[in-house]
MMTF fields as JSON, N, C-alpha, C and O atoms, coordinates in Angstrom:
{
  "mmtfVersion": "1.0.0",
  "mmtfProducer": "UNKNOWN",
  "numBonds": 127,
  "numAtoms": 128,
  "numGroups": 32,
  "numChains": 1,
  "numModels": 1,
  "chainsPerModel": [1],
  "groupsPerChain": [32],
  "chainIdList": ["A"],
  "bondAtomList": [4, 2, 8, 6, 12, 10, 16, 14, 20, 18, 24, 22, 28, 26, 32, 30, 36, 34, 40, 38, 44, 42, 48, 46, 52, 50, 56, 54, 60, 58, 64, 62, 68, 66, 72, 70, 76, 74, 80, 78, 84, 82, 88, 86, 92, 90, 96, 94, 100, 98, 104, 102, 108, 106, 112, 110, 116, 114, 120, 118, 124, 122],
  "bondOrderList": [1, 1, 1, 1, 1, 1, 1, 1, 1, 1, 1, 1, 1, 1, 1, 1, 1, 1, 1, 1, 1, 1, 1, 1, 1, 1, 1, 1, 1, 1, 1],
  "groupList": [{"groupName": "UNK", "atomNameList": ["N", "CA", "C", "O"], "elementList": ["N", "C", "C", "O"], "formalChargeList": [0, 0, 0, 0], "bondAtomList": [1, 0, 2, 1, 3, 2], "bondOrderList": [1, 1, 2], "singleLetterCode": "X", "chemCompType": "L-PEPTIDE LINKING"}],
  "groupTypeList": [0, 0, 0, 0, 0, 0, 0, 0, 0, 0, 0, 0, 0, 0, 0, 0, 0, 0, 0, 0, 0, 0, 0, 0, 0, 0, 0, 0, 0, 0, 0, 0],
  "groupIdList": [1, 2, 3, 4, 5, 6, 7, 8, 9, 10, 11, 12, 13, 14, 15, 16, 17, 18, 19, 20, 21, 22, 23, 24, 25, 26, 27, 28, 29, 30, 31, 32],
  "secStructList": [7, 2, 2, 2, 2, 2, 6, 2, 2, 2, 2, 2, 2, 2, 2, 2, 2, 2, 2, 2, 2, 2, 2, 2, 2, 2, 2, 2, 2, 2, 2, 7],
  "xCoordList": [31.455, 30.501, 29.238, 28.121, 29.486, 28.097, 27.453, 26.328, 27.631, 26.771, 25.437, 24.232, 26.677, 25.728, 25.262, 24.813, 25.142, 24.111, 22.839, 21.838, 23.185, 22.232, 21.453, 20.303, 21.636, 21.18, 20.561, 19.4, 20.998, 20.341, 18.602, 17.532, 18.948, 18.724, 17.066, 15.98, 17.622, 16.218, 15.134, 13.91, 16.306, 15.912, 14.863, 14.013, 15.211, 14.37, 13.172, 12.568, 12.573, 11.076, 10.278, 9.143, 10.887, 10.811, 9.871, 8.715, 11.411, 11.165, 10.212, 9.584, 10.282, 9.254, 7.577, 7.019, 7.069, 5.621, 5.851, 4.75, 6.653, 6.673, 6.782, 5.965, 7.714, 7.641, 6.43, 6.263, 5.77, 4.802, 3.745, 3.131, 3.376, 2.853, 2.929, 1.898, 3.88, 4.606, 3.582, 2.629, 4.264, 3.833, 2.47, 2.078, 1.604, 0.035, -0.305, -0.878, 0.494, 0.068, 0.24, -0.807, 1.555, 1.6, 0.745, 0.506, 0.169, -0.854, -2.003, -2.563, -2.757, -3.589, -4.005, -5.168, -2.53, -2.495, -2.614, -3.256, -2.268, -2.195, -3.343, -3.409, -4.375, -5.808, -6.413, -6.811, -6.394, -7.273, -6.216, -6.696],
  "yCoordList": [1.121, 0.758, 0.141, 0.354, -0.658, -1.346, 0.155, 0.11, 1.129, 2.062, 2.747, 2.999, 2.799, 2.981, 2.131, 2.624, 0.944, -0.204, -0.359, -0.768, 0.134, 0.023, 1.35, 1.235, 2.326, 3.542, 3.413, 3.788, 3.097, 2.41, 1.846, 2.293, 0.615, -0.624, -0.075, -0.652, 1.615, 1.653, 2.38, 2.465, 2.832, 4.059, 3.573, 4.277, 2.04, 0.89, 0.727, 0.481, 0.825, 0.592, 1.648, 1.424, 2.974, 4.138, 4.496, 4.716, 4.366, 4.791, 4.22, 4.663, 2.17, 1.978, 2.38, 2.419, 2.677, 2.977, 4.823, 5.373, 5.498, 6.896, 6.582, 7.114, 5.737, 5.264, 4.711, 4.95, 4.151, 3.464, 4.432, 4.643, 5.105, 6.438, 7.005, 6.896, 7.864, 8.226, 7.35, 7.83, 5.989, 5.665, 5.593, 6.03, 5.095, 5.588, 6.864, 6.866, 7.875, 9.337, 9.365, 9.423, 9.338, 8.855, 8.269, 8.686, 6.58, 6.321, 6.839, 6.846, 7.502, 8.656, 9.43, 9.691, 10.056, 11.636, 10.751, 11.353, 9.714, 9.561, 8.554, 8.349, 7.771, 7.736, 9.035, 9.132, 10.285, 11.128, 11.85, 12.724],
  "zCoordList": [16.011, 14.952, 15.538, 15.068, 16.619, 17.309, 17.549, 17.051, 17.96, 18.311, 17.171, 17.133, 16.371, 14.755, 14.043, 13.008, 14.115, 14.543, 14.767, 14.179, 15.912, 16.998, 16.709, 17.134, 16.248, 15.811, 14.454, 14.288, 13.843, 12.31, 12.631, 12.218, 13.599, 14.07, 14.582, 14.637, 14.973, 16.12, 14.849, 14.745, 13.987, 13.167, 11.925, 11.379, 11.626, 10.846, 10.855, 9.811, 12.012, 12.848, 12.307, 11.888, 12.287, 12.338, 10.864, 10.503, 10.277, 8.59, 7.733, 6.771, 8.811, 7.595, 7.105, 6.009, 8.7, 8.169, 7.851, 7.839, 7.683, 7.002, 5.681, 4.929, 5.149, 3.717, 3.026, 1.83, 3.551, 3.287, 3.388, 2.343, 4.473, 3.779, 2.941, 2.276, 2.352, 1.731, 0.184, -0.428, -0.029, -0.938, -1.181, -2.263, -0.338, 0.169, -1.242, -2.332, -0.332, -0.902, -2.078, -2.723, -2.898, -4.074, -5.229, -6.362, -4.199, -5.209, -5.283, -6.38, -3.935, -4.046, -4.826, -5.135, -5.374, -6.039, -7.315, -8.176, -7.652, -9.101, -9.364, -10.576, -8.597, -8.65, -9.317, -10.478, -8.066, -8.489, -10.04, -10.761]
}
């Protein structure tokens, strides 16, 4: 289980500024 953890763990860093993009775009499309 420590392995998938640690895999999660790296995967966190990752996801959050794609999400946050993500939401970015969102409020974008619904501005215009």
């Amino acid at each position: 289980m420590e392995d998938v953890e640690k895999h999660y763990m790296s995967l966190v860093p990752r996801a959050v500024p794609i999400t946050s993009n993500l939401a970015m775009v969102m409020l974008r499309r619904l501005q215009v």
